[in-house]
C-alpha positions as CSV (number, residue, x, y, z in Angstrom):
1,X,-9.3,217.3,43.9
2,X,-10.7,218.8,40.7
3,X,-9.5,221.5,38.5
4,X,-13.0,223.2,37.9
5,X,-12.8,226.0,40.0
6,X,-9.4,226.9,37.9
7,X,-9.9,231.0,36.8
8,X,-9.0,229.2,33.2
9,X,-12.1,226.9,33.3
10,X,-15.3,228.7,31.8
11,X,-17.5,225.8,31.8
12,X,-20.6,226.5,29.8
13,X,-23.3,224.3,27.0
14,X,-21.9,221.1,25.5
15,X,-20.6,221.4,22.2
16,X,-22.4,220.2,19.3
17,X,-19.9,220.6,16.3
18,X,-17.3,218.4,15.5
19,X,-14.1,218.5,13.4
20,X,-12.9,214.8,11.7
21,X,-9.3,215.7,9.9
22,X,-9.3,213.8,6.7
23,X,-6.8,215.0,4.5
24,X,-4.0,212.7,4.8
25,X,-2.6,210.7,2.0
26,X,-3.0,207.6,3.7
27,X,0.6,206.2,1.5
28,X,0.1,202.4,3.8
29,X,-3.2,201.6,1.7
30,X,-1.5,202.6,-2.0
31,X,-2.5,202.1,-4.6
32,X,-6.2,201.4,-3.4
33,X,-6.4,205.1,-2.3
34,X,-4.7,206.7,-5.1
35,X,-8.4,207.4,-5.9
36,X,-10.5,206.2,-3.0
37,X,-10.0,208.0,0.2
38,X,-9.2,205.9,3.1
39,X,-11.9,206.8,5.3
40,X,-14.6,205.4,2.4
41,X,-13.0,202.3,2.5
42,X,-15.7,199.9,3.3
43,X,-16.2,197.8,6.9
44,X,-18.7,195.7,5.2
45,X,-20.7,198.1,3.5
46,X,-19.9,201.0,5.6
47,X,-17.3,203.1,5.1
48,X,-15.5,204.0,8.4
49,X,-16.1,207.5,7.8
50,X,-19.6,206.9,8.2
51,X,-18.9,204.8,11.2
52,X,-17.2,207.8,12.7
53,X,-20.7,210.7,11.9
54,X,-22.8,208.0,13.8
55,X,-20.9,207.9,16.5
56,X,-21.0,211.8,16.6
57,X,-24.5,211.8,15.6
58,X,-25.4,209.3,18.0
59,X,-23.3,211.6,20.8
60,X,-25.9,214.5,20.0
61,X,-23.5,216.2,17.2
62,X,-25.2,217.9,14.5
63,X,-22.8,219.8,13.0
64,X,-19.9,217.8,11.1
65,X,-16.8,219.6,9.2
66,X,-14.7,217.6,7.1
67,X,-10.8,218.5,6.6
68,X,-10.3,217.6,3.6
69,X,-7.0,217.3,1.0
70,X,-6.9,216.7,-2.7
71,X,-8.6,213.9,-4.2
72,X,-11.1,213.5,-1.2
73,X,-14.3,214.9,-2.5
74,X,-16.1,212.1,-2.9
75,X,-15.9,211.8,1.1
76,X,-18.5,214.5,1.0
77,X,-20.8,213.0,-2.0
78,X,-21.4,210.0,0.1
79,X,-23.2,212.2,2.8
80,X,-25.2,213.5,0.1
81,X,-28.5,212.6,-1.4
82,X,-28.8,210.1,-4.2
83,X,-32.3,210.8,-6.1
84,X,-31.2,208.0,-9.1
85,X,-30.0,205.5,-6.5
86,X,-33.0,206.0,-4.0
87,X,-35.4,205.5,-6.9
88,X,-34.0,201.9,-8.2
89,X,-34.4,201.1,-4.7
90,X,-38.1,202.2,-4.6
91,X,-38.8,200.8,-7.4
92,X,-37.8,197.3,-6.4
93,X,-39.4,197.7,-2.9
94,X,-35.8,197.5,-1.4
95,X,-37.1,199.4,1.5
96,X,-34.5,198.1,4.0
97,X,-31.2,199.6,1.5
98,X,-33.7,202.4,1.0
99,X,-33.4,203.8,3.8
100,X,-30.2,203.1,4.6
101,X,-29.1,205.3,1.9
102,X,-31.0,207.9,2.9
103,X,-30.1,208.0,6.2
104,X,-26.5,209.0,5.1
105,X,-28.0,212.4,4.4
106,X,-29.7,212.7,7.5
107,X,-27.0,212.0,10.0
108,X,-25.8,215.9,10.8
109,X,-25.1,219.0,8.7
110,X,-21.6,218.2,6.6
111,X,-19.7,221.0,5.8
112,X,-15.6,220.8,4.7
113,X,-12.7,222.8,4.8
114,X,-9.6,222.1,2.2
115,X,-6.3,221.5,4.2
116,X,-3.6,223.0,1.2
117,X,-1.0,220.6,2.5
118,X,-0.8,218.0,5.9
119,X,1.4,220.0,8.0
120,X,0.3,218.0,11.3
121,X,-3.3,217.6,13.5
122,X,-2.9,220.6,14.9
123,X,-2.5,222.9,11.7
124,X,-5.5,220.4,10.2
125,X,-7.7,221.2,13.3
126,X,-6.7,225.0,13.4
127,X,-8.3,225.2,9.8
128,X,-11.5,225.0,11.1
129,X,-11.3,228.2,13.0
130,X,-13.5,230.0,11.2
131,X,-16.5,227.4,11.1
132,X,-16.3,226.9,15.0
133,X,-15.4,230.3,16.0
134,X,-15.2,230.3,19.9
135,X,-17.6,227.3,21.1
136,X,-15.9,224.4,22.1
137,X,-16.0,221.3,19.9
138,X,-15.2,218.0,19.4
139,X,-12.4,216.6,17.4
140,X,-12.7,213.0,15.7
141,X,-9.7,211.4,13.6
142,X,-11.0,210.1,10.5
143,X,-9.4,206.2,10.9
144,X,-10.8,204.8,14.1
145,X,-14.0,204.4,16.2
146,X,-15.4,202.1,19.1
147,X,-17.9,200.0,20.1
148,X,-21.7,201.0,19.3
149,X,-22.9,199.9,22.4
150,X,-20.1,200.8,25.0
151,X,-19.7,204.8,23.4
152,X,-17.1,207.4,24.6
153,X,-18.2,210.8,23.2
154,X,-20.9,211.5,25.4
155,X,-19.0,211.1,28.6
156,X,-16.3,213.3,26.7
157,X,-18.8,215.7,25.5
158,X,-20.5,216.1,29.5
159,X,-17.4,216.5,30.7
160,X,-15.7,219.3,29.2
161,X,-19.3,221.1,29.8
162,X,-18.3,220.9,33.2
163,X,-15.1,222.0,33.4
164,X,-14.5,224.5,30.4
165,X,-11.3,222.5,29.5
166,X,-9.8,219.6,27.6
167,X,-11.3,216.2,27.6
168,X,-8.6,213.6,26.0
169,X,-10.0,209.9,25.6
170,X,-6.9,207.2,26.7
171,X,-6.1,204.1,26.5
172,X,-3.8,202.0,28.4
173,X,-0.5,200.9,25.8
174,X,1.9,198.7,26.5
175,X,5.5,200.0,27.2
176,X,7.0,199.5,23.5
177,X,4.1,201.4,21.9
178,X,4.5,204.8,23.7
179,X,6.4,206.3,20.9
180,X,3.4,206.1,19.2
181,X,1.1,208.4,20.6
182,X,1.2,211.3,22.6
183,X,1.2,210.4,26.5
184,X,0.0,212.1,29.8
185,X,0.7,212.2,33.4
186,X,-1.7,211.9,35.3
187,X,-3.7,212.7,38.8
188,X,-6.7,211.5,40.2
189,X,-9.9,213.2,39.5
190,X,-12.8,213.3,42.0
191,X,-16.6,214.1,41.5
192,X,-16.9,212.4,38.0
193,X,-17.5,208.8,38.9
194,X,-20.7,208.9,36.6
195,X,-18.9,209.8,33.7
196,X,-16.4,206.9,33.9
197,X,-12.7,206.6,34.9
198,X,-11.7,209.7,34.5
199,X,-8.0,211.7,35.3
200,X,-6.8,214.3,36.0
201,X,-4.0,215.5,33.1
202,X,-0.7,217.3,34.8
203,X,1.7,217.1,31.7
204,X,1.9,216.0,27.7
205,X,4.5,214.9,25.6
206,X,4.3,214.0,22.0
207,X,6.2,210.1,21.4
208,X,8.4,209.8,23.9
209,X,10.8,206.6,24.5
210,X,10.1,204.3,26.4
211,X,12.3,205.1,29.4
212,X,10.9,209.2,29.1
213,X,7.1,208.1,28.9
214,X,5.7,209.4,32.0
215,X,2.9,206.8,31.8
216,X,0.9,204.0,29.8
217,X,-2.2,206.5,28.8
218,X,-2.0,207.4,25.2
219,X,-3.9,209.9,23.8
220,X,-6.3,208.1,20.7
221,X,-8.3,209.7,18.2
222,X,-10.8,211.8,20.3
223,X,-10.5,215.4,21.9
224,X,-13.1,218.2,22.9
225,X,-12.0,221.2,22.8
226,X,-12.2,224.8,24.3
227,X,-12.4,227.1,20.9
228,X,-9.3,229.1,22.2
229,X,-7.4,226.3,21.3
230,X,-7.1,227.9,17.8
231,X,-5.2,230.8,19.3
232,X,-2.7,228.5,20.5
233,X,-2.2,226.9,17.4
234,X,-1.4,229.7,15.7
235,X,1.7,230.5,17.7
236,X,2.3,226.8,17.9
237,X,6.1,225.6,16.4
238,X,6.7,222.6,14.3
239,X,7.3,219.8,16.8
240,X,7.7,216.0,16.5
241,X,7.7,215.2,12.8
242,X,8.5,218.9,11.8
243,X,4.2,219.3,12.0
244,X,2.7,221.4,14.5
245,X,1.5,218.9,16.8
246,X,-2.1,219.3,18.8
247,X,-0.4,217.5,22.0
248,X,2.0,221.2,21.6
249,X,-1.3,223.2,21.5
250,X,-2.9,221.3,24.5
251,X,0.5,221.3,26.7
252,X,0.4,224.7,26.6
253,X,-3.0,225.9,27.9
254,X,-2.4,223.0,30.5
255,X,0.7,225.1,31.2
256,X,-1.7,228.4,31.2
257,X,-3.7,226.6,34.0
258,X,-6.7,225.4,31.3
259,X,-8.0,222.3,33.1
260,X,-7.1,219.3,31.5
261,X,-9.0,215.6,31.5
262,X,-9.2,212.1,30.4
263,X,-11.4,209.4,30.4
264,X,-9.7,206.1,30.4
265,X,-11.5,203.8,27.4
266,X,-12.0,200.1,28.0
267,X,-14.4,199.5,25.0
268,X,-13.1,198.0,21.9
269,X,-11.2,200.8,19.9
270,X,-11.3,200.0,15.7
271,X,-7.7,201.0,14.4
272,X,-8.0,201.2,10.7
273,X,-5.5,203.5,10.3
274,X,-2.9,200.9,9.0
275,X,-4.0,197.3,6.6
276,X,-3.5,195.1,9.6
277,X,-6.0,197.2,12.1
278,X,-8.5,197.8,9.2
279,X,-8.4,193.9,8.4
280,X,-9.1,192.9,12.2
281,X,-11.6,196.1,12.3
282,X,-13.5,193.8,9.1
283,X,-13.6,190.4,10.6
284,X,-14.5,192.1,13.7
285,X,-17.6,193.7,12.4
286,X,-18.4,191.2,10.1
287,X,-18.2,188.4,12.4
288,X,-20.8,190.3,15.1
289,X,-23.4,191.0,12.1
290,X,-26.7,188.6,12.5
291,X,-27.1,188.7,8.8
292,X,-23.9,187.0,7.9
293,X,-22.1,186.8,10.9
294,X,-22.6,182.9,11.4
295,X,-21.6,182.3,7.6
296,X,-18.6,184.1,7.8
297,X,-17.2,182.7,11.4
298,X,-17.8,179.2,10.3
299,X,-16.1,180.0,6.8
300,X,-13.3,181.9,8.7
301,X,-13.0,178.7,11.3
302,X,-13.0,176.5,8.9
303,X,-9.8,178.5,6.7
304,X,-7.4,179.6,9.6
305,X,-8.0,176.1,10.9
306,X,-6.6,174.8,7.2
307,X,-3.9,177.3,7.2
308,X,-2.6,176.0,10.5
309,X,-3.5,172.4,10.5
């Protein structure tokens, strides 16, 4: 059984704006981003912001807003051109970091939005209500990202076409992680087997214990959204945290009857929202690159195996 015949479900075009909140202080990487903002710190020599516009780019996105906080200009500088860095490059026939520099600028249409102070995801994603206005969108967190080759967003993206509601992405946590992340219950969902495993959502709660978690699928850092989701917000209370929490916003128009999904990720999900996840997000990367991938596994082979011998 599917939800799409639901008198809440308008389905219609497939969005092609996305919101990535930003504007966090990101206090687990101080002092390094007392000036630098965490999403330009490098994975190699990309910053994971830039991971994260690919991947919307790459999805068919053209229109990228930026929430961003003090401090965090320089998130939207790297998106721009470069004339005095393009030309050094020319002139030493670097044609390769050439045009890697200019493809920055070329990935979608940046735009930003100032957050005054983080009150929570959801007040951060109501501030683009202006820029989106009623289509629906996509919302990206600014501190993770999967696999290249195995993406999520497109699925996401086809799906909510279809059914005029939420699409959630998931991923299965172990039991002593659900306080976390938001969690769902769950149904199962017919007629989308090209899309992937996908669910049906019957309930959210925002980190529950353990013994109230209603299941293992936690919500990770990718919604698409119906644009009256901003509505919501805007009547939405401080909830876990004392923020106002999306997972509030979503609960009620699932409440309202708005049809709810997920698709279940099995891909490799980048963390680098904390130094351990951004350090295994490096060695990850870096060891899968053909340029110095070899180097750097037999160097890293070599040290953990001196560390532990």
């Amino acid at each position: 059984m599917t939800t799409t015949d639901s008198p809440q479900a308008t389905p219609g075009r497939r969005a092609v704006k996305a919101v990535i909140p930003a504007a966090g202080l990101a206090t687990r990487f101080l002092p390094a981003t007392k000036a630098v903002p965490k999403e330009l710190l490098p994975v190699v020599d990309r910053p994971v912001l830039q991971f994260i516009v690919e991947e919307a780019a790459a999805a068919g996105i053209t229109d990228v807003l930026l929430v961003t906080g003090r401090g965090k200009t320089s998130m939207v500088d790297h998106f721009d051109r470069r004339p005095d860095i393009e030309e050094r490059l020319r002139a030493k026939g670097d044609d390769k970091r050439l045009n890697e520099v200019r493809r920055t600028s070329e990935l979608a249409d940046i735009y930003t939005v100032r957050q005054g102070e983080p009150l929570g995801l959801g007040h951060a994603v109501g501030t683009a209500a202006s820029h989106v206005g009623d289509e629906p969108f996509a919302v990206l967190l600014g501190d993770e990202f999967v696999e290249e080759d195995k993406p999520l967003l497109p699925a996401m993206l086809d799906l909510q076409a279809r059914t005029g509601g939420i699409v959630l992405a998931f991923i299965e946590v172990p039991d002593e992680e659900v306080s976390r992340y938001g969690i769902a219950s769950v149904a199962p969902a017919d007629g989308f087997d090209e899309l992937g495993e996908v669910v049906r959502v019957t309930g959210l709660v925002e980190k529950p214990s353990k013994e109230e978690s209603p299941s293992n699928y936690a919500v990770v850092g990718r919604y698409v959204l119906p644009g009256k989701i901003f509505d919501v917000i805007k009547e939405t209370k401080p909830g876990s945290g004392g923020e106002i929490q999306l997972t509030d916003a979503m609960a009620t128009l699932l409440a309202e009857g708005t049809p709810v999904h997920g698709i279940v990720y099995r891909g490799i999900r980048y963390d680098t929202g904390m130094p351990l996840g951004y350090l295994q997000t490096v060695v990850q990367l870096a060891s899968a690159r053909e340029d110095i991938g070899p180097a750097f596994r037999a160097w890293l082979g070599e040290y953990v195996g001196g560390q532990t011998g």
